[in-house]
Backbone as a chain_set.jsonl record, in Angstrom:
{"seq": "XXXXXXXXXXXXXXXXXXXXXXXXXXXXXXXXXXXXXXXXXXXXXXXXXXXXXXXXXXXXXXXXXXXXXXXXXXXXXXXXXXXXXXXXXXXXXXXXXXXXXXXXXXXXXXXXXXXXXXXXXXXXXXXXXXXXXXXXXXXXXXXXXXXXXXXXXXXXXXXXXXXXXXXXXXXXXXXXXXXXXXXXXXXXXXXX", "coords": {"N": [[114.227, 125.959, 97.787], [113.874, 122.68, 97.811], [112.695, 120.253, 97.203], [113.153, 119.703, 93.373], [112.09, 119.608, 90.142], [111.976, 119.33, 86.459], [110.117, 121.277, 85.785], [110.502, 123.098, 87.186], [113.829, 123.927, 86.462], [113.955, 123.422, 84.344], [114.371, 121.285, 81.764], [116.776, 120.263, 80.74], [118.759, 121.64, 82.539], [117.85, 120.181, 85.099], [118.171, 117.629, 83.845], [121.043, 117.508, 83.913], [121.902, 118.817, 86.399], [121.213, 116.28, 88.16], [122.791, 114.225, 86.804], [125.592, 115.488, 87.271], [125.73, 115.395, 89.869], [125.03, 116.882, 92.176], [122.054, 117.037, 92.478], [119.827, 114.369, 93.528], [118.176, 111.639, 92.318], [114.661, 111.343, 93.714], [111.832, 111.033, 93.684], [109.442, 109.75, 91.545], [110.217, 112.223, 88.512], [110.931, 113.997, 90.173], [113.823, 115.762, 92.293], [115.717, 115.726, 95.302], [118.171, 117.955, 96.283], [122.046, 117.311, 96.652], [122.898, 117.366, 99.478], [120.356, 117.334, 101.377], [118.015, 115.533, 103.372], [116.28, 112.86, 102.676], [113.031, 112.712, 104.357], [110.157, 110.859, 106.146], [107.832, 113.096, 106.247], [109.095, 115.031, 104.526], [108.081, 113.875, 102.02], [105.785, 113.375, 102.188], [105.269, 115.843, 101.773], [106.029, 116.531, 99.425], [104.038, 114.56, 97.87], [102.025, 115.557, 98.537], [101.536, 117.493, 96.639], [100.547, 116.656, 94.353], [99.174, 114.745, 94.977], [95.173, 114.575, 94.6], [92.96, 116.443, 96.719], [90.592, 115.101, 97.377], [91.144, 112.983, 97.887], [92.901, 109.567, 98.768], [96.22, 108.805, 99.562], [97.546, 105.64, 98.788], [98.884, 101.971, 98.645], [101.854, 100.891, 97.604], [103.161, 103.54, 97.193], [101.943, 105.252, 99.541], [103.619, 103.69, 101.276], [105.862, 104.304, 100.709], [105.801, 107.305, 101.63], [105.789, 106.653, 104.436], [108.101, 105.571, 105.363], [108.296, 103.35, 104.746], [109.532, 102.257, 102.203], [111.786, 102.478, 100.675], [112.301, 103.528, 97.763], [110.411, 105.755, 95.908], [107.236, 104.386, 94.221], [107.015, 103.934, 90.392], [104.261, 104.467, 89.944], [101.657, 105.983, 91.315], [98.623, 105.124, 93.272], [95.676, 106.175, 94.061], [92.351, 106.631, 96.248], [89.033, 106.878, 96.284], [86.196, 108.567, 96.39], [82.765, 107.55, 94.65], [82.509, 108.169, 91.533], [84.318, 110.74, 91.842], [85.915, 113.131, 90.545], [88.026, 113.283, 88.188], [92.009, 113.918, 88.118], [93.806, 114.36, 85.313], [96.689, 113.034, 85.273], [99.789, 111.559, 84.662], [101.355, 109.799, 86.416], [99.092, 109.012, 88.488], [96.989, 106.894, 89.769], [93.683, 105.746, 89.523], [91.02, 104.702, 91.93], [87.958, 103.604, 93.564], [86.617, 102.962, 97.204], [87.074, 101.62, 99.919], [89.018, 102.071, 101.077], [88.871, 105.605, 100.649], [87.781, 106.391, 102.946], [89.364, 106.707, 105.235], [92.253, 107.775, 105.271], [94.791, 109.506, 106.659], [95.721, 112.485, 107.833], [98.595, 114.086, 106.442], [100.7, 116.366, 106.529], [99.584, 117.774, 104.584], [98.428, 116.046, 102.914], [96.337, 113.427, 102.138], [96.611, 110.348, 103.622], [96.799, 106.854, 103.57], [96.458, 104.792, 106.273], [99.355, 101.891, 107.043], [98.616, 99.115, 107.408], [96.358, 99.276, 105.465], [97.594, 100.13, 103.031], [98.852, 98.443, 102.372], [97.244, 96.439, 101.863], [95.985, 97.454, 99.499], [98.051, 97.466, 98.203], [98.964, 95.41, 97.597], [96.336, 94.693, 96.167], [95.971, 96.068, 94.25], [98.308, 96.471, 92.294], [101.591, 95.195, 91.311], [101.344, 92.104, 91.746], [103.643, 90.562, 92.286], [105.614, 92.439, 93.637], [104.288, 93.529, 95.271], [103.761, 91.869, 97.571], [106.579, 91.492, 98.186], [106.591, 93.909, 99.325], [104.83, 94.028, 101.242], [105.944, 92.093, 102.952], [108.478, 93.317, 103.949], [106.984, 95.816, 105.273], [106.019, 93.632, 107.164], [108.303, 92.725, 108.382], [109.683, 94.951, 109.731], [108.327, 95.968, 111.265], [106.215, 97.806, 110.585], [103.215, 97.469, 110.076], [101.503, 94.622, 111.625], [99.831, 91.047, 111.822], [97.715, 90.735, 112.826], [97.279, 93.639, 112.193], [96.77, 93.396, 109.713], [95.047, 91.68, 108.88], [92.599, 93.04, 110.738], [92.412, 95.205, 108.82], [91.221, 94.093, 106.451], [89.249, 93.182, 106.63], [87.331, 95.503, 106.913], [86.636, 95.057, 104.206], [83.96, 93.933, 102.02], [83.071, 90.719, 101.057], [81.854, 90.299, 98.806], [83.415, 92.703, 96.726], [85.645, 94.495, 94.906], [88.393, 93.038, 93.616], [88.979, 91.641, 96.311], [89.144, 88.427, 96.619], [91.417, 88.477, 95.789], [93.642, 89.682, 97.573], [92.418, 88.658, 99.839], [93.531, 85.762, 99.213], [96.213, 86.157, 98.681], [96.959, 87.482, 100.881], [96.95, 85.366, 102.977], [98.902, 83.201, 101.941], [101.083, 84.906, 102.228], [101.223, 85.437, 105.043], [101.336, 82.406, 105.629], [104.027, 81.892, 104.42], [105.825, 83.59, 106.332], [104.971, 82.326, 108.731], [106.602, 79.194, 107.96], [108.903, 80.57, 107.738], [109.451, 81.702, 110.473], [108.954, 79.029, 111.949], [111.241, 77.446, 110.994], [113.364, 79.508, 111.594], [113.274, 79.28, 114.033], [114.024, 76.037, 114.502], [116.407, 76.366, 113.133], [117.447, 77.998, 115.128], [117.352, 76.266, 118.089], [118.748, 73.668, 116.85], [121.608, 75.603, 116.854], [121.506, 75.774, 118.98], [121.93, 73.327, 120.777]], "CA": [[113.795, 124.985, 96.8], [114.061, 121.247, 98.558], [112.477, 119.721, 96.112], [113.101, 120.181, 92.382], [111.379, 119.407, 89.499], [112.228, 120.074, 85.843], [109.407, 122.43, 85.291], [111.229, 124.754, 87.777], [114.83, 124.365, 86.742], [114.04, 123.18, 82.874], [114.618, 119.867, 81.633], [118.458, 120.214, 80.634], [119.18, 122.038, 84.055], [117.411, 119.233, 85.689], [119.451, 116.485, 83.938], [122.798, 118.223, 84.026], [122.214, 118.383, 87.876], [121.371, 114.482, 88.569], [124.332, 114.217, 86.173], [126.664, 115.872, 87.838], [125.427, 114.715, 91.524], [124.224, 118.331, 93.139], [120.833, 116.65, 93.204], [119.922, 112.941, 93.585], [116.586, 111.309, 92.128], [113.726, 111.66, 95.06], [110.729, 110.307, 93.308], [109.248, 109.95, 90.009], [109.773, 113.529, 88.584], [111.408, 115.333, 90.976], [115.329, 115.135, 93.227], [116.329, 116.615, 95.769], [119.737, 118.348, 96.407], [122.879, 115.827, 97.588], [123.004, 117.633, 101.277], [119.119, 117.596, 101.983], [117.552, 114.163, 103.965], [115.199, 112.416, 102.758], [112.289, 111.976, 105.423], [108.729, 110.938, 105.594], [107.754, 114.808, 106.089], [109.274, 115.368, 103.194], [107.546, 112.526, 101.04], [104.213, 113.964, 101.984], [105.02, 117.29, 101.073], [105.577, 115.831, 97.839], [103.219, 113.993, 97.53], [100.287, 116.635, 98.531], [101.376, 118.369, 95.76], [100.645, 115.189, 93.491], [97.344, 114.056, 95.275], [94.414, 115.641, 94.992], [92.653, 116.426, 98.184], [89.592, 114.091, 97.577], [91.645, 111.27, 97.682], [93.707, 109.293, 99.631], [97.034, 108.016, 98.681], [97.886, 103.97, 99.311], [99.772, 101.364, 98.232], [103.787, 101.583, 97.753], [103.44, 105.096, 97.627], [101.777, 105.43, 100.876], [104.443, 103.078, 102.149], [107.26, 104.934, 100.473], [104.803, 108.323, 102.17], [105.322, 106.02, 105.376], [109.416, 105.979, 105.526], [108.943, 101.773, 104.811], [109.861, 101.918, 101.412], [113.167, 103.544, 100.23], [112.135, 104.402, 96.943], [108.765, 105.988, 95.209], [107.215, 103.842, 92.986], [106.299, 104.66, 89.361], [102.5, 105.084, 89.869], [100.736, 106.111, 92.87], [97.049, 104.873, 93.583], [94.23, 107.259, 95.085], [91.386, 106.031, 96.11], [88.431, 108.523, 96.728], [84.748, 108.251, 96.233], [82.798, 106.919, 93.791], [81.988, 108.926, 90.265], [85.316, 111.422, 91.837], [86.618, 113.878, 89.112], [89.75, 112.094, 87.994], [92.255, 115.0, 87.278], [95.025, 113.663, 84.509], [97.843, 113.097, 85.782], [100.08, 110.132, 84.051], [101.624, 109.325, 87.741], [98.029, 109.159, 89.39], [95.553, 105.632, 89.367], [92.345, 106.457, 90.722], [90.537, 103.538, 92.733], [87.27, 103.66, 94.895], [86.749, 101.819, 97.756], [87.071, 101.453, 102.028], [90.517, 103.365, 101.674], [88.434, 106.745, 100.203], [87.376, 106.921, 104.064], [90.93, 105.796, 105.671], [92.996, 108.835, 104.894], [95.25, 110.103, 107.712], [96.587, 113.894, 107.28], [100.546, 113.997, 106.386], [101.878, 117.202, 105.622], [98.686, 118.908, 103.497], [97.777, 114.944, 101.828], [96.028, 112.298, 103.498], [97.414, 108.751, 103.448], [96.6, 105.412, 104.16], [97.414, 104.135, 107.283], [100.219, 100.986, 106.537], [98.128, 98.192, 107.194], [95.333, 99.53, 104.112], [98.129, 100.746, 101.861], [99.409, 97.068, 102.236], [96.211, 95.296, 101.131], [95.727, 98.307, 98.539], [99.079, 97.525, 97.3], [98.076, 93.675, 97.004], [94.629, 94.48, 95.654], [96.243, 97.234, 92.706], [99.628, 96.539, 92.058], [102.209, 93.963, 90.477], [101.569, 91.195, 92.845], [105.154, 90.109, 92.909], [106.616, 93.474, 93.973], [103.316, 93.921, 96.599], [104.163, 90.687, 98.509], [107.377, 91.912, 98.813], [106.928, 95.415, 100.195], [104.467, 93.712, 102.657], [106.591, 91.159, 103.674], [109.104, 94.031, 104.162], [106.141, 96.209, 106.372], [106.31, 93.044, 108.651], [109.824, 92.226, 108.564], [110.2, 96.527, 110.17], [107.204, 96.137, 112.731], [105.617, 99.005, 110.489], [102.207, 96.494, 110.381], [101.05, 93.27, 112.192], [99.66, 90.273, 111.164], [96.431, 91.259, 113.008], [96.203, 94.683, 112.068], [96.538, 93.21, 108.138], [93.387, 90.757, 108.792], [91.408, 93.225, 110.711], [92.314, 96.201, 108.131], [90.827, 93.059, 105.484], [87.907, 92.922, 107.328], [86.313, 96.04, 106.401], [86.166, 94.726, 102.925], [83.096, 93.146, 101.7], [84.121, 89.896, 100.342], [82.014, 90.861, 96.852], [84.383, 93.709, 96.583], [86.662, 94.025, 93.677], [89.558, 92.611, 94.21], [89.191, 90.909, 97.503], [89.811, 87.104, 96.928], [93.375, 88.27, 95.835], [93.962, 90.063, 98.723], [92.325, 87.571, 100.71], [94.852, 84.784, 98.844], [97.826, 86.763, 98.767], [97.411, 87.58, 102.814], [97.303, 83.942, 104.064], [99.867, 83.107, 101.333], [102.332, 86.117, 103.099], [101.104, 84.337, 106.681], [102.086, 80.775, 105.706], [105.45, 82.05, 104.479], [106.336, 83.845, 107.51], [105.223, 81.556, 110.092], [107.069, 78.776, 107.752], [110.331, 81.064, 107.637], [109.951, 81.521, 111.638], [109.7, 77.377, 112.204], [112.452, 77.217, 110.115], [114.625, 80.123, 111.868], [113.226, 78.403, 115.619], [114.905, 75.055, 114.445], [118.116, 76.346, 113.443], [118.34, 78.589, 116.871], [117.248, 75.554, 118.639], [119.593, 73.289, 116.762], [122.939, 75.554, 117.472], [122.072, 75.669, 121.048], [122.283, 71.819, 121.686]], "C": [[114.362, 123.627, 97.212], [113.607, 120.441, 97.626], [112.608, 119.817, 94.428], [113.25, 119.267, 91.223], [111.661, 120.02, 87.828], [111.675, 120.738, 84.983], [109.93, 123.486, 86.036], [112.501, 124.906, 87.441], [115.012, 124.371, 84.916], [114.592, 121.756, 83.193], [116.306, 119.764, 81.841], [118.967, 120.077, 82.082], [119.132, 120.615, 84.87], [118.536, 118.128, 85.421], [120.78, 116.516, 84.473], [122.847, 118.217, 85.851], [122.38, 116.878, 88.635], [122.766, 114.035, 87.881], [125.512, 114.297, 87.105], [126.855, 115.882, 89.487], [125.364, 116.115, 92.082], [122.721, 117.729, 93.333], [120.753, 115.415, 92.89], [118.174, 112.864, 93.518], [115.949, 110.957, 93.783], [112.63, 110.78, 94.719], [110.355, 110.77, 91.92], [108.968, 111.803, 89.401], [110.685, 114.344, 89.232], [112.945, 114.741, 91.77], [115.141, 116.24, 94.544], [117.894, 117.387, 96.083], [120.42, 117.561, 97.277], [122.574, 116.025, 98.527], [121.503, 117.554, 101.628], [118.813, 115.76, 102.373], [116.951, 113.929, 103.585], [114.47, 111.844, 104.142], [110.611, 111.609, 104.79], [107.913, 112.408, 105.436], [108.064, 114.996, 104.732], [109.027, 114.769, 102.073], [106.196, 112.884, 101.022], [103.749, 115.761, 101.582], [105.016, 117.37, 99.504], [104.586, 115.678, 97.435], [101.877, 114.799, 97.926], [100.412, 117.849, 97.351], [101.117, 117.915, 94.116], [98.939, 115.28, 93.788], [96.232, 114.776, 95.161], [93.547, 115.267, 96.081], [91.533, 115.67, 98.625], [89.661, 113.286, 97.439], [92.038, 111.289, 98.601], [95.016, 108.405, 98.965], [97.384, 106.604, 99.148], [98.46, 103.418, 98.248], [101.448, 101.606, 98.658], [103.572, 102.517, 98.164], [103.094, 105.486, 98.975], [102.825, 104.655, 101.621], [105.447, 103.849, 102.045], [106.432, 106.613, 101.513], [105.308, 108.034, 104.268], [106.921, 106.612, 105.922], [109.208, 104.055, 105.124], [109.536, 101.485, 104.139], [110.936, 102.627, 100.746], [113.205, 104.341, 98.928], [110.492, 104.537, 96.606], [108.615, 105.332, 93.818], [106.896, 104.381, 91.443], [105.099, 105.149, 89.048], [102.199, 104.841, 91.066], [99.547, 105.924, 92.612], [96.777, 105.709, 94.669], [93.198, 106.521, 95.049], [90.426, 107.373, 96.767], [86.882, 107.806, 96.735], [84.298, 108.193, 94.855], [82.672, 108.016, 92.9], [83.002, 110.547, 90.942], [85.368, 111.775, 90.568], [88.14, 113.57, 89.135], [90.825, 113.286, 87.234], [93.156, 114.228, 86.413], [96.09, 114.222, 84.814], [98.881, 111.272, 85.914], [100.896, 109.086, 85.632], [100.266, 108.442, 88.481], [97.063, 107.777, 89.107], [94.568, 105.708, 90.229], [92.055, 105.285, 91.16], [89.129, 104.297, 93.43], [87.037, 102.658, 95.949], [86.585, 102.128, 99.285], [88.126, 102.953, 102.041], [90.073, 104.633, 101.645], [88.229, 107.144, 101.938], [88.448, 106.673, 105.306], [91.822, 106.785, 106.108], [93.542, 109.366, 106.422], [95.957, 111.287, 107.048], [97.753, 113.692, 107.177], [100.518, 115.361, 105.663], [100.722, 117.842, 104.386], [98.348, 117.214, 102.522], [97.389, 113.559, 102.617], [96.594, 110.539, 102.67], [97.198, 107.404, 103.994], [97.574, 105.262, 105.183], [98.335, 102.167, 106.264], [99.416, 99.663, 106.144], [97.198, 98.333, 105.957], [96.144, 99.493, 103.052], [98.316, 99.452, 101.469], [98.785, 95.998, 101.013], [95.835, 96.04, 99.751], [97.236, 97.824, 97.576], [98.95, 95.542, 96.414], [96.591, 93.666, 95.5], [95.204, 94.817, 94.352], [97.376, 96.845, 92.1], [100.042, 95.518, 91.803], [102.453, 93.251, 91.563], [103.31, 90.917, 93.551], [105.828, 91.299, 94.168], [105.27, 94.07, 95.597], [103.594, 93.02, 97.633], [105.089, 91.362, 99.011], [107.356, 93.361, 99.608], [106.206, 94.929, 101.467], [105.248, 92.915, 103.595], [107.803, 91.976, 104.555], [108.38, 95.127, 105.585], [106.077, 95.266, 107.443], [107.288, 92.9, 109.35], [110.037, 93.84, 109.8], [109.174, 96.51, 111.066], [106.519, 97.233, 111.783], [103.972, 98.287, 110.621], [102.571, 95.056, 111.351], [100.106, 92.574, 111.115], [98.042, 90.275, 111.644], [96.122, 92.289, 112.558], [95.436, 94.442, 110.324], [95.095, 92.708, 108.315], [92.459, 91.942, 109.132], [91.023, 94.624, 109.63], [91.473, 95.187, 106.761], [89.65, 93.144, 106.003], [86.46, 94.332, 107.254], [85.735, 96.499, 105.091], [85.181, 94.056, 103.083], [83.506, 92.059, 100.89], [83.811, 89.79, 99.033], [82.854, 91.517, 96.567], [85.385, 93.362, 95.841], [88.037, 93.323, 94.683], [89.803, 91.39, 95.766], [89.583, 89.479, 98.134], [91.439, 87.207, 96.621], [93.785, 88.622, 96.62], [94.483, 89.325, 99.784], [93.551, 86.386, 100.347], [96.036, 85.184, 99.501], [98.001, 86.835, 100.433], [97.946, 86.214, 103.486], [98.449, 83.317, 103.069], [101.277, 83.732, 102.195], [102.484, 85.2, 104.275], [101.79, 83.406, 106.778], [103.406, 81.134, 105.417], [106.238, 82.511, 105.653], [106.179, 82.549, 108.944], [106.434, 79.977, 109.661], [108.361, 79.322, 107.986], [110.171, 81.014, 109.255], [110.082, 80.144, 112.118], [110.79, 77.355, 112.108], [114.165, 78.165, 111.082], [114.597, 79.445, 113.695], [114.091, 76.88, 115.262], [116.337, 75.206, 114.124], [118.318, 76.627, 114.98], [118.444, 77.349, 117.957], [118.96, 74.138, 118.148], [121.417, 73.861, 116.821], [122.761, 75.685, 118.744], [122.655, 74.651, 121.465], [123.581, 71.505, 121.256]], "O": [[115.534, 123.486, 96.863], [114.522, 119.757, 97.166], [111.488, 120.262, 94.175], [114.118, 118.401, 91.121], [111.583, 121.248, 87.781], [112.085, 120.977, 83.847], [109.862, 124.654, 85.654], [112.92, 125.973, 87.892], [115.841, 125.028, 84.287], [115.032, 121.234, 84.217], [116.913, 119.319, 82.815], [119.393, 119.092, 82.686], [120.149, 120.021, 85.227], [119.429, 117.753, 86.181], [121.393, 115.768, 85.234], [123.753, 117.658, 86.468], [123.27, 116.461, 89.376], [123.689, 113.535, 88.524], [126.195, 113.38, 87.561], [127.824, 116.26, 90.146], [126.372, 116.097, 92.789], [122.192, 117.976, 94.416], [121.502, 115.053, 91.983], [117.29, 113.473, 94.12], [116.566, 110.477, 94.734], [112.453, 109.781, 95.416], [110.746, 111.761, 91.304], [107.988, 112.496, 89.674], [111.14, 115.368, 88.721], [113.194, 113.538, 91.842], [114.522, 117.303, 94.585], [118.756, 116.544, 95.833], [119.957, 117.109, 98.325], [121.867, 115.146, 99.021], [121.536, 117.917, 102.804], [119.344, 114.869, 101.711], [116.13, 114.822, 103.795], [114.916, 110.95, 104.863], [110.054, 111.854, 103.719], [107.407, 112.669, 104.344], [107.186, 115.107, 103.876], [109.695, 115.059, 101.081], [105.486, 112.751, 100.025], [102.768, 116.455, 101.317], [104.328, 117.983, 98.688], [104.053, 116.471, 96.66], [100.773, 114.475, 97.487], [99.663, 118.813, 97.19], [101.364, 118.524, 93.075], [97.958, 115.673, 93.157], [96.319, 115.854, 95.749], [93.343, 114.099, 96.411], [91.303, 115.47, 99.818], [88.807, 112.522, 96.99], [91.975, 112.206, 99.419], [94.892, 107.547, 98.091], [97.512, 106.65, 100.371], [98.618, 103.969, 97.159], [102.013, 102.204, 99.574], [103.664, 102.721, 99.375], [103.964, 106.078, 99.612], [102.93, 105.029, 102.789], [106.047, 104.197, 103.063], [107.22, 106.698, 102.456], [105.202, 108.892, 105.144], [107.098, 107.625, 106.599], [110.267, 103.455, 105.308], [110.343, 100.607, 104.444], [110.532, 103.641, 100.176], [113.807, 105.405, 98.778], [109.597, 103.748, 96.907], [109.273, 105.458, 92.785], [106.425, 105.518, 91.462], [104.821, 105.985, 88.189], [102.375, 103.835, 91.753], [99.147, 106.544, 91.627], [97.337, 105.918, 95.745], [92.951, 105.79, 94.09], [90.774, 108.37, 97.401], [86.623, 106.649, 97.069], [85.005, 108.59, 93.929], [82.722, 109.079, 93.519], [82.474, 111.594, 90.568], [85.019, 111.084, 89.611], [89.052, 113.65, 89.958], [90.646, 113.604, 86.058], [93.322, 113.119, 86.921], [96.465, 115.392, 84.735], [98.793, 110.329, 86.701], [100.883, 107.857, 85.708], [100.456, 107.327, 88.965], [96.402, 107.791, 88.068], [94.615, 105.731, 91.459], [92.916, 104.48, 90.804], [89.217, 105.469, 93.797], [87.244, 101.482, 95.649], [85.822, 103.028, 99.633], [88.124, 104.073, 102.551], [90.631, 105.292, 102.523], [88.559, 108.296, 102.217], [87.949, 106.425, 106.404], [92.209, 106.739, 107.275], [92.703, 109.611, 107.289], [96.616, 111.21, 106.011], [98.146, 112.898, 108.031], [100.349, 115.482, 104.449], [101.167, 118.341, 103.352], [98.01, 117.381, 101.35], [98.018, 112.895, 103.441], [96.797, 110.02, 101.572], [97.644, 107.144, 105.112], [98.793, 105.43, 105.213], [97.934, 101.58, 105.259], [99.428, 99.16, 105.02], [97.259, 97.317, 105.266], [95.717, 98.926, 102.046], [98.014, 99.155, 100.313], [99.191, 95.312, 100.074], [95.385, 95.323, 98.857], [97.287, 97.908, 96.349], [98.896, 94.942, 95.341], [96.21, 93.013, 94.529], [95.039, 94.064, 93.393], [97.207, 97.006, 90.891], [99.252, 94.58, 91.908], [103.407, 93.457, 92.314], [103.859, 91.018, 94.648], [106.351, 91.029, 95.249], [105.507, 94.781, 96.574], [103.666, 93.538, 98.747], [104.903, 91.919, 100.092], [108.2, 93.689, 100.442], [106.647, 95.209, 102.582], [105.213, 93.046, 104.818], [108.147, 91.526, 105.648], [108.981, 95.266, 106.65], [106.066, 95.703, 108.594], [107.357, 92.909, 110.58], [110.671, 93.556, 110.816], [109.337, 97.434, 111.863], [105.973, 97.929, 112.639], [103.434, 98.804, 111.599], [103.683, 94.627, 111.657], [99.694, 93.039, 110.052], [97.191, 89.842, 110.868], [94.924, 92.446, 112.324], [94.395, 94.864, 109.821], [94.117, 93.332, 107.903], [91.574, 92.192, 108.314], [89.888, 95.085, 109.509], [91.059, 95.99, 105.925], [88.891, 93.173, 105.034], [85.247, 94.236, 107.436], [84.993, 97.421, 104.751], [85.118, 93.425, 104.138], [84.295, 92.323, 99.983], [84.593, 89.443, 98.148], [83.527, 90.845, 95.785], [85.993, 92.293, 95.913], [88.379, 93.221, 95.861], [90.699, 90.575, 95.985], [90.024, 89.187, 99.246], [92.361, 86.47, 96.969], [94.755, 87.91, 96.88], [95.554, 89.155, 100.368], [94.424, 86.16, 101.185], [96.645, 84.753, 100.479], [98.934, 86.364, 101.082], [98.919, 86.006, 104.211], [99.166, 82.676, 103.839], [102.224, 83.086, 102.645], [103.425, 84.446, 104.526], [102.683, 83.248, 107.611], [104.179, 80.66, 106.249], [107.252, 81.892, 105.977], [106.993, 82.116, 109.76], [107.091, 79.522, 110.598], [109.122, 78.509, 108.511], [110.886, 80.09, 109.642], [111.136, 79.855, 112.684], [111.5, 77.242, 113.107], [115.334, 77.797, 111.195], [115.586, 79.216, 114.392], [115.001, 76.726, 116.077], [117.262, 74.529, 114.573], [118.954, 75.981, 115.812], [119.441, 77.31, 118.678], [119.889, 73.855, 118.903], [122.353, 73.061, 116.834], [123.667, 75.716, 119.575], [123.602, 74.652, 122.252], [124.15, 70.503, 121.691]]}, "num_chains": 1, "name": "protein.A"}
């Protein structure tokens, strides 16, 4: 039992363990025990037992899915096809869209590659806290600044969401290439 959940140990059990540090919160829901690692492997084994299989998962969660993001956020986005059977599940935000056809296998649940989850996490999610996880995906090499545009590119620019995307991306852009000016003139100014 690597994962645990307090429909398998009971609620109490459950607390009384995070309590008392034998298991340490994992993701919304579930811990795992102090001595076990968290990896990405083990984020998609999770999480295929979350997703359902005519989706795909993106955003944070696919990042946290990824290893970029250290913790799992409070709601995971699926995106699937259109008129999908939406099972209930208060974790779960359905979406349709590009990503429904995106999906890379992990571990029994398919997952947005980084660069989609990115713009998925832009498109769906609390802008503030999406900037930052992307800015974080560049900062770690897990995306580029090309693969973001051309993963943007097989949006239609009617497409929900897409001028925020579109905003928010060259927004991200101008900050970074501003923060690298900025870190090229110091290095330059302690050389001389």
């Amino acid at each position: 039992m690597l994962i645990v959940t307090p429909a398998l140990v009971g609620r109490p059990a459950h607390a009384r363990m995070l309590r008392d540090g034998t298991m340490r919160p994992f993701a919304p829901g579930a811990a795992l025990p102090a001595d076990v690692p968290d990896s990405p492997g083990l984020r998609a084994h999770h999480a295929s037992s979350r997703v359902p299989a005519h989706t795909v998962l993106t955003g944070t969660a696919a990042l946290w899915v990824h290893g970029i993001v250290p913790t799992a956020p409070p709601e995971w986005h699926v995106a699937g096809p259109r008129g999908l059977h939406r099972i209930v599940d208060p974790l779960l935000v359905f979406h349709s869209g590009a990503t429904a056809r995106l999906g890379e296998p992990h571990e029994g649940c398919r997952v947005a590659p980084p660069e989609r989850a990115c713009l998925d996490a832009l498109r769906w999610e609390d802008l503030g806290d999406a900037i930052a996880v992307t800015m974080r995906a560049l900062d770690v090499g897990a995306v580029s600044v090309a693969g973001l545009r051309a993963s943007l590119g097989l949006d239609g620019p009617q497409g929900s969401g897409f001028a925020r995307v579109r905003a928010s991306l060259a927004a991200i852009i101008r900050a970074r290439d501003a923060d690298q000016a900025g870190r090229l003139v110091f290095v330059t100014r302690r050389a001389s």
